[in-house]
C-alpha positions in Angstrom: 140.1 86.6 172.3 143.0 89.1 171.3 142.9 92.6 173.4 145.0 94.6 171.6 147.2 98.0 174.0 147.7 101.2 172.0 150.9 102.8 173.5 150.5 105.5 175.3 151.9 109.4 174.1 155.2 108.9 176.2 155.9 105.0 174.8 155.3 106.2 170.8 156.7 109.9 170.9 160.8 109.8 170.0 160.8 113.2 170.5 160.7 113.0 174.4 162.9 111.4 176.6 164.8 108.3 176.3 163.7 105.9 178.9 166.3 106.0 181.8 165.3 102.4 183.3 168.4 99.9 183.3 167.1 97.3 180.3 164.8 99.7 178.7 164.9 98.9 174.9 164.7 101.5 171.7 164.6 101.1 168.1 167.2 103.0 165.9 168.4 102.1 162.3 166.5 99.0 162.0 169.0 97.9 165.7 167.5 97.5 168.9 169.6 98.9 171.5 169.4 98.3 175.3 170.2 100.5 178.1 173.2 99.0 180.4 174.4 100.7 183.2 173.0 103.5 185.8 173.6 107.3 185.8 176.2 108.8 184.0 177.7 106.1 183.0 174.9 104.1 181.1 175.3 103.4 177.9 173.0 102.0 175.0 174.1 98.2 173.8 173.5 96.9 170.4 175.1 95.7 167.0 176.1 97.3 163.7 175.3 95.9 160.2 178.2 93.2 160.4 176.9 92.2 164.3 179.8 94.3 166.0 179.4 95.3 169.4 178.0 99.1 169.1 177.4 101.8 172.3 176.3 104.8 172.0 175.4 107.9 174.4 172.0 109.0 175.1 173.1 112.2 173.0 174.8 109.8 169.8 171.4 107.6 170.5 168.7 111.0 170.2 170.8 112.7 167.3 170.3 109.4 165.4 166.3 109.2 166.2 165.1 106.6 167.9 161.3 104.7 168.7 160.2 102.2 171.3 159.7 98.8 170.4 156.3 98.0 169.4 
């Protein structure tokens, strides 16, 4: 039997906050990106087009839109 979980308003609205849990992950550009690092210094982790390490701030991350995971 498959139970299927609808996300809630926070997990499937972009528009809010970005999650601020070390390891979260996000969705932008067709990348996933995940959250390393605490406080001020965190940064989101992923790869460009050619698989090049890629980090971006939580403002470079929000300008570029972003969604959960699904």
């Amino acid at each position: 039997m498959r139970t299927e979980t609808r996300p809630t308003a926070e997990e499937s609205d972009s528009s809010g906050e970005l999650p601020t849990t070390p390891c979260s992950v996000v969705w932008s550009g067709g990348h996933s990106y995940v959250l390393e690092g605490v406080g001020g210094r965190s940064l989101w982790a992923g790869v460009d087009d050619r698989g090049r390490p890629r980090f971006l701030t939580d403002a470079e991350l929000a300008s570029r839109g972003w969604s959960r995971p699904r």
